[in-house]
FIKE-261774 format. One line per 3 residues: number of its first residue (from 1); their letters; for each residue x, z, y of N, C-alpha, C. Coordinates in nm, 3 decimals. Layout:
N
NUM> a> X,Z,Y,X,Z,Y,X,Z,Y  ... $
REM end
This chain:
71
1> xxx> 1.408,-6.603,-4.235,1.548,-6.582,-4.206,1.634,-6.686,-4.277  1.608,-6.740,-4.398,1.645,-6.841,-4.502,1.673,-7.004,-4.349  1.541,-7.023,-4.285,1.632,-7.104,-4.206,1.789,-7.076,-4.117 $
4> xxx> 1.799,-6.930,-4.061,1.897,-6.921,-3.943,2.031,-6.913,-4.045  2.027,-6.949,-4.221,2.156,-6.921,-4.305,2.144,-6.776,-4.383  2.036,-6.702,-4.345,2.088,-6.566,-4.385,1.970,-6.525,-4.462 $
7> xxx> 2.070,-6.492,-4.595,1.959,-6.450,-4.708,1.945,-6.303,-4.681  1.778,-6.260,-4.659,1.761,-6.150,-4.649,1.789,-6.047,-4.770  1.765,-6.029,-4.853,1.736,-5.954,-5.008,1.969,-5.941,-5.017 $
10> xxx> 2.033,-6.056,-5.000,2.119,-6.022,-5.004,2.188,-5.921,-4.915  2.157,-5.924,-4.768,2.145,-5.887,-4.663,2.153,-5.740,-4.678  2.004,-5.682,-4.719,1.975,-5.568,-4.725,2.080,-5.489,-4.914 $
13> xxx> 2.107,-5.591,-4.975,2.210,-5.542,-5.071,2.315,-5.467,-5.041  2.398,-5.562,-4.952,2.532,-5.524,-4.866,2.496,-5.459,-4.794  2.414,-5.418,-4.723,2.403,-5.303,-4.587,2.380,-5.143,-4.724 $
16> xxx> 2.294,-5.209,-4.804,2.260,-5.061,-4.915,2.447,-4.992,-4.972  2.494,-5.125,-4.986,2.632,-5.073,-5.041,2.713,-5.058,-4.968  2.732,-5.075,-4.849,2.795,-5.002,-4.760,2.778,-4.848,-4.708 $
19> xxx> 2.676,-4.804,-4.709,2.587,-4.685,-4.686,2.626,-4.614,-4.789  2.635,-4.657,-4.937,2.665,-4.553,-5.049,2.851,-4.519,-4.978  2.877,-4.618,-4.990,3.027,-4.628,-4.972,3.069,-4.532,-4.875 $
22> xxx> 2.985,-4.552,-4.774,3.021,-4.459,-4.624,2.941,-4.314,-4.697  2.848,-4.243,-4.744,2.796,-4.152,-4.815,2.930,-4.092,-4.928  2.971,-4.222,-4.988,3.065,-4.169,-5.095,3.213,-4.070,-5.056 $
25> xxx> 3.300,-4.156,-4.937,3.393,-4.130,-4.856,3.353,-4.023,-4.793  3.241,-3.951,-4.710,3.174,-3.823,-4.642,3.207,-3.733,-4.712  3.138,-3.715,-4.855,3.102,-3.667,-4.920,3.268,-3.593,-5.047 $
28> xxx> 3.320,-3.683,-5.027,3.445,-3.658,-5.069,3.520,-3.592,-4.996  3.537,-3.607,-4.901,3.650,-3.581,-4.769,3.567,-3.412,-4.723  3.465,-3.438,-4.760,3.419,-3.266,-4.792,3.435,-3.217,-4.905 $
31> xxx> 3.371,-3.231,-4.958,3.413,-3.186,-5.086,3.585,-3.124,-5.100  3.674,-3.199,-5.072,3.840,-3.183,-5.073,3.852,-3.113,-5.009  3.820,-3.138,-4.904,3.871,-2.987,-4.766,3.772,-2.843,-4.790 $
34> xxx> 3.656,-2.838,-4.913,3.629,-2.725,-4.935,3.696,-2.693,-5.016  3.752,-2.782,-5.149,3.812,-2.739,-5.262,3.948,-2.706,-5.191  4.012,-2.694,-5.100,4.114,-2.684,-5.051,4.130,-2.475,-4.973 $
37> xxx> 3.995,-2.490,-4.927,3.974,-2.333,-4.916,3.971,-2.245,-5.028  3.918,-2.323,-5.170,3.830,-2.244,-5.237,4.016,-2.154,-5.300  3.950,-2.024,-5.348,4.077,-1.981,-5.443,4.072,-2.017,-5.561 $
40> xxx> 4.132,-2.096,-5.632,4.171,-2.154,-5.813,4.249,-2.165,-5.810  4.272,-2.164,-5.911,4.454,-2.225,-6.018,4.464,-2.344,-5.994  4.602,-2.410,-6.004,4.630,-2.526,-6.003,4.567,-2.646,-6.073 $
43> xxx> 4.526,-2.588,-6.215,4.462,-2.679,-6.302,4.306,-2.685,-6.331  4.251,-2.597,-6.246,4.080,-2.610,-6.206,4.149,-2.684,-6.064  4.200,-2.708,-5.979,4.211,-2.779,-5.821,4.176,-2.887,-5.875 $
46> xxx> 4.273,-2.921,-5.981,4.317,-3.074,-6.045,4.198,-3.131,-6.078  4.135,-3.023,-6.140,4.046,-3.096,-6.255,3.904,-3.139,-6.134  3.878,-3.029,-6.058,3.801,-3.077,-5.966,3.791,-3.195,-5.881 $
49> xxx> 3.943,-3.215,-5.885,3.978,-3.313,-5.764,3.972,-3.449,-5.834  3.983,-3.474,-5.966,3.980,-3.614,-6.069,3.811,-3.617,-6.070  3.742,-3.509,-6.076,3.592,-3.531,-6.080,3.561,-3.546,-5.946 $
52> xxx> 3.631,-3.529,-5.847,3.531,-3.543,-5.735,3.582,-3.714,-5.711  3.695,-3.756,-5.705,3.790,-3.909,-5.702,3.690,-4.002,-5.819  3.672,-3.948,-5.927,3.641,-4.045,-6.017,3.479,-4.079,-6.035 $
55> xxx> 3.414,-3.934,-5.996,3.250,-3.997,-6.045,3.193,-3.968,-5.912  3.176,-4.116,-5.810,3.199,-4.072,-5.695,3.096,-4.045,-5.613  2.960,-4.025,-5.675,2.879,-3.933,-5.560,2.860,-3.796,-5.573 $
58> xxx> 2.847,-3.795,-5.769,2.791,-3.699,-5.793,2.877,-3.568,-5.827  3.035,-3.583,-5.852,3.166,-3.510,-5.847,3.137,-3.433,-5.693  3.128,-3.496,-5.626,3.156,-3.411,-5.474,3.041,-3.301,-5.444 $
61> xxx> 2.906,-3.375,-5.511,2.785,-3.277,-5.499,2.813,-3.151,-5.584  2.874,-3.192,-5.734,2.898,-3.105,-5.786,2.940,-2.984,-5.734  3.122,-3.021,-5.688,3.143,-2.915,-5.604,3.072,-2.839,-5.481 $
64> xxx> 3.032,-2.922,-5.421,2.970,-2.864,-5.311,2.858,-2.777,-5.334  2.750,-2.815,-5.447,2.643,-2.748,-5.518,2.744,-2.580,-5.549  2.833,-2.558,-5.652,2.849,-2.482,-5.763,2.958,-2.377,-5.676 $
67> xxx> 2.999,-2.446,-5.566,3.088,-2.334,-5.491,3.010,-2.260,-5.371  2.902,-2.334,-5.277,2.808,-2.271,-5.191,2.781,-2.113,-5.252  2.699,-2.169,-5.416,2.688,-2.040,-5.500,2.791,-1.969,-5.521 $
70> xx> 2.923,-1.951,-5.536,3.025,-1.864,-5.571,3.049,-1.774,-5.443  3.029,-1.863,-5.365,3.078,-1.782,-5.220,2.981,-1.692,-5.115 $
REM end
């Protein structure tokens, strides 16, 4: 592939990080619209919602994991 210009190994980098990216955005945008059903206080919403925005695969699993169980 190195002749047609295109480095493979880089190739398959960028396609891997796009996939998290598109996984990350899914995964959030659920996550929010469950935390949006769930019943809490204002300052568990918050706090959920900075963990699901900030640590961004494993915030959304979180929620999604720990509320399936509540409900």
């Amino acid at each position: 592939m190195e002749a047609y210009g295109i480095n493979l190994p880089l190739l398959l980098a960028q396609l891997s990080n796009i996939v998290l990216v598109i996984l990350w955005i899914g995964l959030a945008i659920a996550a929010l619209l469950r935390l949006n059903r769930l019943d809490m206080s204002t300052g568990v919403r918050l706090g959920w919602s900075a963990l699901i925005l900030c640590v961004p695969i494993l915030g959304a699993l979180a929620l999604l994991i720990t509320s399936r169980r509540s409900t």
